[in-house]
N, CA and C of each residue as an Amber inpcrd file, in Angstrom:
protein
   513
 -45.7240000  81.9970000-161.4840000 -45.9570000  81.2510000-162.7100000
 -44.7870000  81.4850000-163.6680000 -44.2770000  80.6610000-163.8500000
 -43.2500000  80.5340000-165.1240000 -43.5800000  80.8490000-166.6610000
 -42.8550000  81.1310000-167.2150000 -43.4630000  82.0290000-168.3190000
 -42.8350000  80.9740000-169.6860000 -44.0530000  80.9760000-170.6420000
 -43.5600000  79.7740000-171.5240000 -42.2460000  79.8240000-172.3210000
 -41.4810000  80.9780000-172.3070000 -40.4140000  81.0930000-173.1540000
 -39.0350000  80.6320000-171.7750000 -39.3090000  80.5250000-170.6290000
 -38.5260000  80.3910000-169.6160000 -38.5840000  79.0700000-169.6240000
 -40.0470000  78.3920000-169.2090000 -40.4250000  76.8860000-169.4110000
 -39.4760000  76.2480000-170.7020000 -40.2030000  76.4050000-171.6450000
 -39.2070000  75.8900000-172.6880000 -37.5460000  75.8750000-172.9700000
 -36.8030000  77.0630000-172.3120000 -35.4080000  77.1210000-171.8650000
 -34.8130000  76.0850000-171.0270000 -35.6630000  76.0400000-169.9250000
 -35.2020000  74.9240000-169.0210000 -35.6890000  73.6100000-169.5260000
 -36.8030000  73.2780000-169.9840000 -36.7110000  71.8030000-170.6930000
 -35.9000000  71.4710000-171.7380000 -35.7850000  72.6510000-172.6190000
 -33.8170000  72.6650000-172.9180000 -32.5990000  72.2570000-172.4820000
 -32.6800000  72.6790000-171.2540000 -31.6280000  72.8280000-170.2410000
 -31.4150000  71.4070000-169.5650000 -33.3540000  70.4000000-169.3160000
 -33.3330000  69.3970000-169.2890000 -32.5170000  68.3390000-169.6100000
 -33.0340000  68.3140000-171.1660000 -32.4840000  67.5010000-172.6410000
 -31.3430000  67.2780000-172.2390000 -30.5610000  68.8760000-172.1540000
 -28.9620000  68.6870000-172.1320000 -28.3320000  67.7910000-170.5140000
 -29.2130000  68.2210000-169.7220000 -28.6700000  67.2480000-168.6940000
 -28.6870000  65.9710000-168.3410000 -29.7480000  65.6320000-169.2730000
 -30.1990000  64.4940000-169.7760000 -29.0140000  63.7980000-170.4940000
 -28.3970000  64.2100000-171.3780000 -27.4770000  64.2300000-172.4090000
 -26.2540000  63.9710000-171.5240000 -25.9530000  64.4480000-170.7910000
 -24.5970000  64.6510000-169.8550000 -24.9310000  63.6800000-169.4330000
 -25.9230000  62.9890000-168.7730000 -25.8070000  61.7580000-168.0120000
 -25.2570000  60.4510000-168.1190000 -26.3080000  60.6190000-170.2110000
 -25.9880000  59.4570000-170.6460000 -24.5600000  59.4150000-171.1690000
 -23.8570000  61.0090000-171.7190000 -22.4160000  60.6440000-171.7760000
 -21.7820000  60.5000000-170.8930000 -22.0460000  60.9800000-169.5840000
 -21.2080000  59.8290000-168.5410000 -21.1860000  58.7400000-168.1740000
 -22.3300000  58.2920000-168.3050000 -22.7270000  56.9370000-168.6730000
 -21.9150000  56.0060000-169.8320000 -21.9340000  56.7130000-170.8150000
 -21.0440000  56.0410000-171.8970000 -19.4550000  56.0550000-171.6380000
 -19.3440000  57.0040000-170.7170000 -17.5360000  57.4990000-170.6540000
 -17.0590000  56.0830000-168.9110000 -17.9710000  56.1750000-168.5580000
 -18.1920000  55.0460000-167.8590000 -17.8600000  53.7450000-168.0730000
 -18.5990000  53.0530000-169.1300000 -18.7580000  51.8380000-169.9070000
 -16.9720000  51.8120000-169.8940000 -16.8040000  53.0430000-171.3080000
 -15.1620000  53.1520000-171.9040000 -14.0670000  52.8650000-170.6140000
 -14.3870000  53.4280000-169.8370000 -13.1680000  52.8130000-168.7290000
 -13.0090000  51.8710000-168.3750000 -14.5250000  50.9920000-168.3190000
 -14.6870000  49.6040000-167.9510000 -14.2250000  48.9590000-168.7050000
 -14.2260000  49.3500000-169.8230000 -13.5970000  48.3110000-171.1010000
 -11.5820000  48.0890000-171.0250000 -11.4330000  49.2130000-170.6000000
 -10.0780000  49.5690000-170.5010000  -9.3510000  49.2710000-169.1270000
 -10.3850000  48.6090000-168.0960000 -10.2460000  48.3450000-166.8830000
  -9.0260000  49.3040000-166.1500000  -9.9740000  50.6030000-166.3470000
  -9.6110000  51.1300000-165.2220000 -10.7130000  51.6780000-164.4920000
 -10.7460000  50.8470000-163.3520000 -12.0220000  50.8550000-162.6560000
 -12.3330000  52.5910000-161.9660000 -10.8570000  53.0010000-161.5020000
 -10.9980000  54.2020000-160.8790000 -12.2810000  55.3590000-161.4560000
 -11.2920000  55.0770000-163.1020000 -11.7910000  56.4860000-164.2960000
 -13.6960000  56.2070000-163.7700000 -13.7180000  54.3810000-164.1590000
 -14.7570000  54.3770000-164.7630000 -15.9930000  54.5910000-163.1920000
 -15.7120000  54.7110000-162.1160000 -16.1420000  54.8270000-160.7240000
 -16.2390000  56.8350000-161.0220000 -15.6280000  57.4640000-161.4450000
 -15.4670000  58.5930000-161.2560000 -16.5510000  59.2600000-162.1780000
 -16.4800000  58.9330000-163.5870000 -17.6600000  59.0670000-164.5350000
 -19.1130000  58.3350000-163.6590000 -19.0380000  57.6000000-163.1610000
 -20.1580000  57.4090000-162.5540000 -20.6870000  58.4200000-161.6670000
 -19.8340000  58.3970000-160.8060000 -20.6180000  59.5810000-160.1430000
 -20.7070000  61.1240000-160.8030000 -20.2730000  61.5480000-161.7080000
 -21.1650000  62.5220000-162.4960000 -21.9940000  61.7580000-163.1390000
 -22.3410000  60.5860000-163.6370000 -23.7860000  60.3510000-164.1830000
 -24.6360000  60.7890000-162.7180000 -24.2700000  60.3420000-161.5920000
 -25.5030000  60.0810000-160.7160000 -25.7300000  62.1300000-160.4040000
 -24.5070000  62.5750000-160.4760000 -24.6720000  64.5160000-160.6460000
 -25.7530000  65.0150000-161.2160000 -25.3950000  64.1850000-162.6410000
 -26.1240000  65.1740000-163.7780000 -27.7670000  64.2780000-163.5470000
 -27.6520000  63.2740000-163.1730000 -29.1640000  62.8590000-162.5520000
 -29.8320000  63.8810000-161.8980000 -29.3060000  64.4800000-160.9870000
 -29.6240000  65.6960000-159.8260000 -30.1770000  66.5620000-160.3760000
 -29.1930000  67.2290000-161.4800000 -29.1430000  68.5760000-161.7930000
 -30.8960000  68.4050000-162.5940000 -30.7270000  67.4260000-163.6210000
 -31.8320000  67.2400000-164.2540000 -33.1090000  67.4630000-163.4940000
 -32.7630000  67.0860000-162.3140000 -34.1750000  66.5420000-161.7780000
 -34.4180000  67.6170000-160.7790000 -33.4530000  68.3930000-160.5770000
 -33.8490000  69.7330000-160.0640000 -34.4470000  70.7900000-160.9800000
 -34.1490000  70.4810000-162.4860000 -34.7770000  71.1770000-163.3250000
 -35.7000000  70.7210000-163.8700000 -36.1560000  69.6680000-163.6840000
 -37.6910000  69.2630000-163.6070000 -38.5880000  69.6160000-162.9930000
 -38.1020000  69.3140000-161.4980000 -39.3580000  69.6580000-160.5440000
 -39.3970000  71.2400000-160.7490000 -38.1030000  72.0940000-160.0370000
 -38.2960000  73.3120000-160.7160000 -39.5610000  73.7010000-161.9710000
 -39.7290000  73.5480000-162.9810000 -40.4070000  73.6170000-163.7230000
 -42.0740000  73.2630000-163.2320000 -42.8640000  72.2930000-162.5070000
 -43.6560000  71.7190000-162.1090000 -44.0170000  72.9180000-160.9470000
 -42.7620000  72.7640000-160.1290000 -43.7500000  73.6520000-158.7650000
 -43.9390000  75.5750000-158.7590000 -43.3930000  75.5510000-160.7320000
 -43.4960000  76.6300000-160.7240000 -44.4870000  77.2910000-161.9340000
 -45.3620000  75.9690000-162.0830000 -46.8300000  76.2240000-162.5030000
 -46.5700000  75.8920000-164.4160000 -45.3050000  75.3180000-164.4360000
 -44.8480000  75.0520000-166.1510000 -45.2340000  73.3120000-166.0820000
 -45.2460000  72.8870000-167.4220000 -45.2360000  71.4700000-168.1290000
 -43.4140000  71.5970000-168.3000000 -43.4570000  70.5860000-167.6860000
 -41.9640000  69.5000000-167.7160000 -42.2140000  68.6270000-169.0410000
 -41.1770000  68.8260000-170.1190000 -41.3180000  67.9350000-171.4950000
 -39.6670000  67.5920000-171.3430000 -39.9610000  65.7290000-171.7270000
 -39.0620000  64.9580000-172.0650000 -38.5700000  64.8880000-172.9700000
 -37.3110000  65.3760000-174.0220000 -37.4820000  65.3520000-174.9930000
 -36.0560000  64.4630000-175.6210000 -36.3440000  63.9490000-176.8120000
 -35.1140000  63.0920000-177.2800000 -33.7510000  63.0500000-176.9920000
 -32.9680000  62.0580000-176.6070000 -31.6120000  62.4400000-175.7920000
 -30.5780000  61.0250000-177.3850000 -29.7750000  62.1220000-177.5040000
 -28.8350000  61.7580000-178.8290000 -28.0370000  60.8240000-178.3540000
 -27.6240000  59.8440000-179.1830000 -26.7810000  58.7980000-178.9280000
 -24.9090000  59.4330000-178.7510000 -24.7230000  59.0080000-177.2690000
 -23.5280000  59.7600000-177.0550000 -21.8240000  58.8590000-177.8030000
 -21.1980000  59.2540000-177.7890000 -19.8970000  58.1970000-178.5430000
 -19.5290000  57.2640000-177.6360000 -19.1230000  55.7370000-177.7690000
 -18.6220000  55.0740000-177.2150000 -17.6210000  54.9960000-177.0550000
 -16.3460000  55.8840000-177.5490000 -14.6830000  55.4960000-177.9120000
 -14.4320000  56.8030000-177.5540000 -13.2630000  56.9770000-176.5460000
 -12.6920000  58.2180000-176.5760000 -11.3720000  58.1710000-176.7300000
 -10.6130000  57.3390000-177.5240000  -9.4910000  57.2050000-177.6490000
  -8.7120000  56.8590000-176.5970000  -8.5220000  57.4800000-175.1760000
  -7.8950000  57.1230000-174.1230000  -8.4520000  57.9890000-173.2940000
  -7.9150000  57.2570000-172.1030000  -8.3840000  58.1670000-170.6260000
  -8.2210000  59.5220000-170.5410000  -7.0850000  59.9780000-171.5530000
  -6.9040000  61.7850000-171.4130000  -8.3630000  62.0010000-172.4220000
  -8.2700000  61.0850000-173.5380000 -10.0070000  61.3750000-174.3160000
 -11.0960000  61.7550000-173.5060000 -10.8830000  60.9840000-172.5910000
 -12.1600000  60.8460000-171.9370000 -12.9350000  61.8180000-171.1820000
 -11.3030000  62.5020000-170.4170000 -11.7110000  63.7550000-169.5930000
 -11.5220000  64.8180000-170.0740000 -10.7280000  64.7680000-171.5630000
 -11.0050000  65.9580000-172.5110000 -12.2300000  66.0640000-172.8760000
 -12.8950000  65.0700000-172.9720000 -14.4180000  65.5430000-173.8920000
 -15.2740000  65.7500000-172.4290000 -14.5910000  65.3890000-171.3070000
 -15.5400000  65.6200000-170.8010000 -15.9840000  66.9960000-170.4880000
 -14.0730000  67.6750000-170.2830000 -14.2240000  69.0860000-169.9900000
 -14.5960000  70.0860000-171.1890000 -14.5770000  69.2590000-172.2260000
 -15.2460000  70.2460000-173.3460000 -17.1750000  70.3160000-173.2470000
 -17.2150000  69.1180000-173.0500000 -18.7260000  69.2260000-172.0040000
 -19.3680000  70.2710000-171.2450000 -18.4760000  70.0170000-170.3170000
 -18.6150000  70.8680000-168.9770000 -18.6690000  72.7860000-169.4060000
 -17.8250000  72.7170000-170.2040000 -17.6600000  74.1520000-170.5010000
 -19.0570000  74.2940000-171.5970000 -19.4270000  73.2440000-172.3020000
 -21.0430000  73.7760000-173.0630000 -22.1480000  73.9950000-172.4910000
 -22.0180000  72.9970000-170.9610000 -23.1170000  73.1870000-170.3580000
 -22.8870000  74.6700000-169.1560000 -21.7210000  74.7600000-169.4680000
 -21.4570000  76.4580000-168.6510000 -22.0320000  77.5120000-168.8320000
 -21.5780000  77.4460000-170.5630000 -22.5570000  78.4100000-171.7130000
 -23.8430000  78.0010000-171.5910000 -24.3890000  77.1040000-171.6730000
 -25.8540000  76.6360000-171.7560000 -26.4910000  77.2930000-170.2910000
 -26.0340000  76.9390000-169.2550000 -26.4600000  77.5200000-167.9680000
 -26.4730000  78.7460000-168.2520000 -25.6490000  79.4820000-168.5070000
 -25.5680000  81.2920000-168.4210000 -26.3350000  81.5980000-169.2210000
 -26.8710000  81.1420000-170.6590000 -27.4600000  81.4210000-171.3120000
 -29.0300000  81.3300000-170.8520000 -29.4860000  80.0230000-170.0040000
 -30.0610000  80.2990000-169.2970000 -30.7460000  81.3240000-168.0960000
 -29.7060000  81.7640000-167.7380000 -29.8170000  82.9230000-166.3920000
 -30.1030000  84.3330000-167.5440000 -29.7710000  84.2180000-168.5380000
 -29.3750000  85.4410000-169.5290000 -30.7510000  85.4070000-169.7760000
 -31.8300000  84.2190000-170.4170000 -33.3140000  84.0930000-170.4320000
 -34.2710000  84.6740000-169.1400000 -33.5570000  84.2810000-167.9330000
 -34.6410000  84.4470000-166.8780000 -34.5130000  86.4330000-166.5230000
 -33.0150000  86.4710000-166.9770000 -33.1070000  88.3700000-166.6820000
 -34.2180000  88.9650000-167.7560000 -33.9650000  88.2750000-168.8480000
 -34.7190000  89.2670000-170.1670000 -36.4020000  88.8880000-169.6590000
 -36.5330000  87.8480000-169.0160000 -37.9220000  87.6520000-168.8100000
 -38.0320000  88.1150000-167.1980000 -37.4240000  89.1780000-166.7010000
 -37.7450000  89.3600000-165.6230000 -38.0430000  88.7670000-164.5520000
 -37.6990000  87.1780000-164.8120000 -38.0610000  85.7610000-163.4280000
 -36.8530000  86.0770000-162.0450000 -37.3610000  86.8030000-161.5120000
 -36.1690000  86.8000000-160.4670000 -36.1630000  85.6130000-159.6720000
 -37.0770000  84.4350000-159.6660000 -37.1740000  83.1620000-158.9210000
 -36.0340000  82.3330000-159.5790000 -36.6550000  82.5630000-160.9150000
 -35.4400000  81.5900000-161.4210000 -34.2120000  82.2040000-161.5250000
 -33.5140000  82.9670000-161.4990000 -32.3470000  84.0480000-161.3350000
 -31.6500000  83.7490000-159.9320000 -32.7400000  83.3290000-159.1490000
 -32.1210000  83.2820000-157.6840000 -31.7640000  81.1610000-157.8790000
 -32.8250000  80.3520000-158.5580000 -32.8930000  78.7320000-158.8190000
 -31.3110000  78.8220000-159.5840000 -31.1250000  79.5200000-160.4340000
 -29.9790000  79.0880000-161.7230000 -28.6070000  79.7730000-160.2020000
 -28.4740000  80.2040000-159.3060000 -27.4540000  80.6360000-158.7760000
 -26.5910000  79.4500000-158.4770000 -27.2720000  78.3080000-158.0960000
 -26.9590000  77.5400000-157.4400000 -26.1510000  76.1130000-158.5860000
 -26.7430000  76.2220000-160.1300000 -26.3380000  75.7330000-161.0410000
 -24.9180000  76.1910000-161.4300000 -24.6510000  77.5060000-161.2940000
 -23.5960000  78.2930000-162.2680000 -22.3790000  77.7210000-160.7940000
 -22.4990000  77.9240000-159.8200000 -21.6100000  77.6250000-158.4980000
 -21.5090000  76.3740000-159.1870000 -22.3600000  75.4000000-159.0670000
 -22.2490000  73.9530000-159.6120000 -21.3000000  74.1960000-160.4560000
 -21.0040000  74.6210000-161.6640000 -20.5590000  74.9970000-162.6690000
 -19.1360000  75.0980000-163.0180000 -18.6780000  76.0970000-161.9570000
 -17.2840000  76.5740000-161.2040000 -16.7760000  74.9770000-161.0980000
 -17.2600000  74.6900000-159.8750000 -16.8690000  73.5730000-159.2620000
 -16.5400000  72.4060000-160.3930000 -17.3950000  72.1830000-161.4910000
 -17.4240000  71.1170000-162.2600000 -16.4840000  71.3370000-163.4490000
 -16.1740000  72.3000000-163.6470000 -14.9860000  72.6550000-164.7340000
 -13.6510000  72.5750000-163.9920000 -13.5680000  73.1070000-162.9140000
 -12.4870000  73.3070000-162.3180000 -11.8790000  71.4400000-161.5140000
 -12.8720000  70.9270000-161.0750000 -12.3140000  69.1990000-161.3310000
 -11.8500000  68.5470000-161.9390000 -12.5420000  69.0200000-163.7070000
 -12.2980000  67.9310000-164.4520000 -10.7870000  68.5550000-165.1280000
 -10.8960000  70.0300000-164.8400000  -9.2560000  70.8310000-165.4100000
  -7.9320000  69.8340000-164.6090000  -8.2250000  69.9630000-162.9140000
  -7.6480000  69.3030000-162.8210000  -7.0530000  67.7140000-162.5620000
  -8.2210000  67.2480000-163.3070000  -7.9090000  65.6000000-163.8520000
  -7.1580000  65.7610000-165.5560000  -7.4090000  66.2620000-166.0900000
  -6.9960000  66.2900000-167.2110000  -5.3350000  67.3910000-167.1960000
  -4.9470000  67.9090000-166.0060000  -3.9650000  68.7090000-166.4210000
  -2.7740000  67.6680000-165.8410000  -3.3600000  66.9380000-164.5460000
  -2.6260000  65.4330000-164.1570000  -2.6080000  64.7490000-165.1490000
  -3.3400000  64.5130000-166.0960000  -3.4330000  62.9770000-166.8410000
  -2.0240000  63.6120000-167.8680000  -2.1580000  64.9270000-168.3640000
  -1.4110000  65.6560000-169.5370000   0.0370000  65.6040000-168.6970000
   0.4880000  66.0200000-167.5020000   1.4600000  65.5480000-167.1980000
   2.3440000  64.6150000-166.9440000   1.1970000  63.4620000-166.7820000
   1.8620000  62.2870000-166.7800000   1.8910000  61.5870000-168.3250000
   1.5570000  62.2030000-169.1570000   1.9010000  61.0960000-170.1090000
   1.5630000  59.6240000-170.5650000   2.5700000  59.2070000-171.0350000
   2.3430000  57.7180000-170.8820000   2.8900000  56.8670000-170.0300000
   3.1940000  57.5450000-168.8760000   3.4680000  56.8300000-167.8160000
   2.6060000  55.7740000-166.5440000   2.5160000  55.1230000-167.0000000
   1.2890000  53.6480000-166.4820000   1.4610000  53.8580000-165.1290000
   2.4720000  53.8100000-164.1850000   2.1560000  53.6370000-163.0210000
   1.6250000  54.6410000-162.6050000   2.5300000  56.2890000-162.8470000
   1.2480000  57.2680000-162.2310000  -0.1890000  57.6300000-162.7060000
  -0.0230000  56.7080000-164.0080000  -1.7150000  56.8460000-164.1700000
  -2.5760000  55.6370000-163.2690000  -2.0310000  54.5700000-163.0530000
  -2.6910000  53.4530000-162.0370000  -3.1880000  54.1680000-160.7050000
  -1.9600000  54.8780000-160.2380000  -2.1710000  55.9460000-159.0570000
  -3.1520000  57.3690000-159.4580000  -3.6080000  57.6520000-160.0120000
  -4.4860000  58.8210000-160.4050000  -5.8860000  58.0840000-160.6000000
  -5.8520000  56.5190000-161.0830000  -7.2190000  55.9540000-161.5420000
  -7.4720000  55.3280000-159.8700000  -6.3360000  55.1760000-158.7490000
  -6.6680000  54.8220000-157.6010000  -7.5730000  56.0610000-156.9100000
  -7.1790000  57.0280000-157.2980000  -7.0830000  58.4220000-156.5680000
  -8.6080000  58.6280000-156.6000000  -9.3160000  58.4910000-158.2210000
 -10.7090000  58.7970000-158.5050000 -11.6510000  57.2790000-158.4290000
 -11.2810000  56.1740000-158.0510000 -11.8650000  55.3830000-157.0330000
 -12.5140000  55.9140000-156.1400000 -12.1570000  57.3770000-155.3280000
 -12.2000000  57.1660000-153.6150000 -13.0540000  58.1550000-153.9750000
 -13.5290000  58.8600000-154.8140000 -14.9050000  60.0730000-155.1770000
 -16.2810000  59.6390000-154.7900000 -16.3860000  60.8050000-153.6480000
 -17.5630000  59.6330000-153.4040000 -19.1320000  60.7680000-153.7250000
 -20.0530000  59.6080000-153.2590000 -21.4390000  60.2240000-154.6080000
 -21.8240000  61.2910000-153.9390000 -22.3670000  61.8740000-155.0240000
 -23.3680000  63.4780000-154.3530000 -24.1800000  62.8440000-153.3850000
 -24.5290000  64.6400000-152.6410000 -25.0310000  63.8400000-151.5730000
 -26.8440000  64.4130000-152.1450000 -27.9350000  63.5840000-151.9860000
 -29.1050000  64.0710000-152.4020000 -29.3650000  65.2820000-152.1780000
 -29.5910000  66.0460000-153.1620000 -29.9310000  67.2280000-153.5510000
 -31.8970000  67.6870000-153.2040000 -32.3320000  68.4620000-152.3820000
 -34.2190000  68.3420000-152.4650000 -34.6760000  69.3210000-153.4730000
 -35.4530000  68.9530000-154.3800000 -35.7050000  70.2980000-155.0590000
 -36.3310000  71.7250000-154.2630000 -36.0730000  72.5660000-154.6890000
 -36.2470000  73.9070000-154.5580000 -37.6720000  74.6630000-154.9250000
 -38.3990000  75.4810000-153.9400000 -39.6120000  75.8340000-154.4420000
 -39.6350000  77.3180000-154.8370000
């Protein structure tokens, strides 16, 4: 049984992934507008990620005897100035929901949940992986500048990303 101060952390934890979705979702749109299909193919598939993650921390919550609460998801920005915008905010993202995860795992030690201690292992790996992508999209984009063709070739490059593969929740 999940313990209500753990429950409530992770429907926290929800919200925010919730949140990530729809700003990839929005960072999405922005590329489309700017027709670069690559960017905007690449933000997609972290929306369909942070779909996962969410929904692993849903069920999580359910098969572990807690109420799953939906709770208000904030209107994300439509404009990121440019494609380096885009994957700057994204990696400033990525690094809140880093903190947010650990802070998480930091809840399940003080509450003694070693279930969820062993559930959040698999988030923080996620984690690694998801900072360390978007570092290096954004340390390419910073090198190239304003140079159009190797950015045409970098927006070809994240075209070819292809989607998570379904994730089953965890009991």
């Amino acid at each position: 049984m999940i313990t209500k101060r753990m429950e409530k952390a992770i429907n926290a934890q929800i919200n925010k992934e919730f949140y990530s979705a729809y700003l990839y979702l929005a960072m999405s749109a922005y590329c489309n507008k700017l027709g670069m299909s690559g960017c905007e193919h690449w933000f997609r598939i972290q929306y369909d990620e942070e779909v996962i993650h969410m929904t692993k921390l849903f069920d999580y919550i359910m098969q572990h005897g807690g109420e799953a609460r939906l709770l208000k998801i904030d209107e994300p920005p439509a404009d990121f100035g440019s494609i380096l915008g885009a994957f700057e905010a994204s990696q400033k993202h990525e690094r809140f929901v880093t903190e947010s995860i650990n802070e998480l795992l930091n809840v399940s030690v003080e509450e003694k949940d070693h279930a969820t201690q062993v559930f959040l292992q698999w988030f923080i790996t996620e984690q690694v992986e998801e900072e360390a992508n978007v570092k290096e999209i954004v340390d390419r984009l910073k090198m190239i500048g304003d140079n159009g063709a190797a950015l045409m070739m970098i927006d070809d490059k994240l075209s070819q990303r292809l989607p998570p593969a379904p994730v089953t929740a965890q009991a």
